[in-house]
N, C-alpha and C positions, 0 to 999 in steps of 0.2 A: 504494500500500500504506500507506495513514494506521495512524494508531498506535490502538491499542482505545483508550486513555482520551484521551477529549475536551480534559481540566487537562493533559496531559504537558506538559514543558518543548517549546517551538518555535524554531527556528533559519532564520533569513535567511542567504543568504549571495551576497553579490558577488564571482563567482568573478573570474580574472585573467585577461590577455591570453591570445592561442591557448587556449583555454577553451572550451566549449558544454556544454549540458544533460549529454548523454552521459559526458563527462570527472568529472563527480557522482556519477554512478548508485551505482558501489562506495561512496561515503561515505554516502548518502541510506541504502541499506540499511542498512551501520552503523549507522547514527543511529537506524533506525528500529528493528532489534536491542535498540538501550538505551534504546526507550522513548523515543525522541524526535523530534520531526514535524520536519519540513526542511520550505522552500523554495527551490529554487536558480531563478534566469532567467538567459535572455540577452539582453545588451543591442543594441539596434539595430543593424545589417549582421552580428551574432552569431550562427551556429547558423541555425534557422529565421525568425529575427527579420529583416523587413526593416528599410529604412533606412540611411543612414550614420553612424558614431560620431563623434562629437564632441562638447567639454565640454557643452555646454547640452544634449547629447538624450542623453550619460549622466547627466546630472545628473536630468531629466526623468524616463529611465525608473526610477533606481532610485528616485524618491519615489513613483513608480504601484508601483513592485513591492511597497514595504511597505505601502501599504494593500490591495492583492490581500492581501498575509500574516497582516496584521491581521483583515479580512473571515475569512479562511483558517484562525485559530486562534481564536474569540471566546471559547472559554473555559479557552484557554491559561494557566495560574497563572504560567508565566517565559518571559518571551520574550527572544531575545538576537538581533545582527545579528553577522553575522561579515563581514571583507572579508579577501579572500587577493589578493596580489600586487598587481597594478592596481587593484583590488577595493578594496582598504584607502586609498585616494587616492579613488574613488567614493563611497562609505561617508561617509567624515569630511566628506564635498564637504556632504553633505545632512542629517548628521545630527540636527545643533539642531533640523532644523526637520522632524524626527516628530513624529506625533502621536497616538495618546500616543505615549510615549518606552519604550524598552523598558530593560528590567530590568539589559542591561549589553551590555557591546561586545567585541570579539574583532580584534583585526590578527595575522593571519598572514603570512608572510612579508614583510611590508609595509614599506613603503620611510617616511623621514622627511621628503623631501618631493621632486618631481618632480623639481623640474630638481638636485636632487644626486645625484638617481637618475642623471639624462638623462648628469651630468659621468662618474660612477662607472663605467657602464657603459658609458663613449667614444662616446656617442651627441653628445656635443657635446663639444668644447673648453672648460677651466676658464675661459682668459681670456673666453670668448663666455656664459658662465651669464649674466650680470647683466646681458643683451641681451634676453630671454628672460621671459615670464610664467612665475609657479610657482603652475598652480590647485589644485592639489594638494598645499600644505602639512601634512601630516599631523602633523609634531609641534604645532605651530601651534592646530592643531585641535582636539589629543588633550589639550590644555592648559584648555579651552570645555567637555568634556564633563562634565556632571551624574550622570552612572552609571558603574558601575566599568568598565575597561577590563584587559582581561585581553592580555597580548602573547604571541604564540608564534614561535620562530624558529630556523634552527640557526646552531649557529655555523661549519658548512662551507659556508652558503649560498653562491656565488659569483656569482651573478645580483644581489641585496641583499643589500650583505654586511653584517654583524650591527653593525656602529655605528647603521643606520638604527632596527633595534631598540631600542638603546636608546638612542635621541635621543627616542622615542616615548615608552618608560616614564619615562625623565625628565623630559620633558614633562609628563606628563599628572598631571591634577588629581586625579583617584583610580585609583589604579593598585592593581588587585589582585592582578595578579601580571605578571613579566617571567618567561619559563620558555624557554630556550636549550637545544635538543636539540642531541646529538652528531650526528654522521656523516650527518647527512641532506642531501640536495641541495634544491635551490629548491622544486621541486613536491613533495614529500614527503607535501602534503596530501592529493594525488589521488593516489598513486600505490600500489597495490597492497601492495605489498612494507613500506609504510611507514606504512599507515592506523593498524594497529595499534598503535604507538609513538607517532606522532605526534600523536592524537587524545586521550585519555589527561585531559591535564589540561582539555581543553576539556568532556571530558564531564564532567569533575570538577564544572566553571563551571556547566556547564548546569543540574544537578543538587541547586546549591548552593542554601541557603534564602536569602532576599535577605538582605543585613545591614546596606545601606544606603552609600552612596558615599563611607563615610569607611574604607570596607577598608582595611587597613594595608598596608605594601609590602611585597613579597615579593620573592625571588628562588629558581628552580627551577630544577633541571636534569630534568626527564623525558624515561629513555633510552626550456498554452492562452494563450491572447495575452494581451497587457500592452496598452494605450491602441496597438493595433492597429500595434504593430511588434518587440514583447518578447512573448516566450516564458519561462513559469515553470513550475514545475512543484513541487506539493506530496506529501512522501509520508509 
């Protein structure tokens, strides 16, 4: 279901772990409600997506998924990449190196970097982090980007709980906004009951006329195949 204007704003997005196509659908209609083209995939062993995951074939697919999106939108006026949860550690992995670059960047519930993630969530022992590679430095990262980064997150997250948010915004080199919703849980992005709330300001983003990467800071409270193993899908 594409959007009737060809120029509407377009959206990438690197969904998160336990994720596939399907787990989108309610957000792609939204999006496509307000006027604006999605593309969601999944990444290798993902959904219908053969393969196994791992850094270098996430890394792989999501730079094939934004040129399928680029192809996908040519005459897109703002295009933005969003990563939610795992997604936002994916996203930042590859970013520098789009091309072009799109108009601005989006971390949803997203973490400030893996393995404080891996500590936080008792996936590993504190004393054992610094045993451990961190491919996924996201504040790191979000600190390198050239276009505004807009942050979303709650602060009841309990999966990433909300310091990694803003390690992120503080981080980052142009930060548009840091925007801390109440009451919502982890998946709040997908999740039915929560789309409406929690989308809001991103549409704001989407919407917005460029003004160039020196945005000021903000703070908000708002209450087919891939390189033949990736599955995306534009609506």
């Amino acid at each position: 279901m594409p959007v009737a204007d060809p120029e509407a704003p377009a959206l990438m997005v690197c969904h998160g772990d336990n994720e596939c196509l399907p787990d989108w659908a309610p957000v792609q209609a939204m999006l496509a409600d307000a006027g604006i083209a999605s593309y969601v995939f999944d990444y290798s062993g993902y959904g219908r997506s053969t393969g196994r995951p791992s850094v270098r074939r996430l890394r792989q697919d999501a730079r094939v998924a934004y040129g399928q999106f680029i192809a996908a939108t040519p005459q897109s006026k703002r295009r933005v990449v969003l990563g939610h949860s795992l997604g936002s550690g994916i996203l930042l992995d590859v970013a520098r190196r789009f091309v072009p670059q799109p108009d601005g960047y989006v971390i949803a519930a997203g973490f400030s970097s893996a393995r404080l993630a891996a500590v936080q969530t008792g996936r590993i022992p504190a004393w054992a982090a610094w045993l451990l590679p961190d491919p996924w430095n996201n504040a790191a990262r979000a600190s390198k980007l050239e276009r505004p980064l807009l942050v979303v997150h709650s602060r009841d997250d309990v999966v990433i709980v909300p310091p990694h948010a803003e390690r992120v915004a503080s981080a980052a080199r142009h930060l548009h906004a840091l925007v801390m919703h109440e009451a919502m849980p982890h998946d709040a992005a997908i999740l039915p009951e929560h789309i409406d709330t929690f989308w809001p300001p991103i549409l704001r983003f989407m919407h917005a006329q460029a003004t160039g990467p020196e945005a000021p800071l903000q703070q908000a409270r708002d209450a087919g195949p891939i390189d033949g193993r990736s599955h995306g899908r534009l609506i």
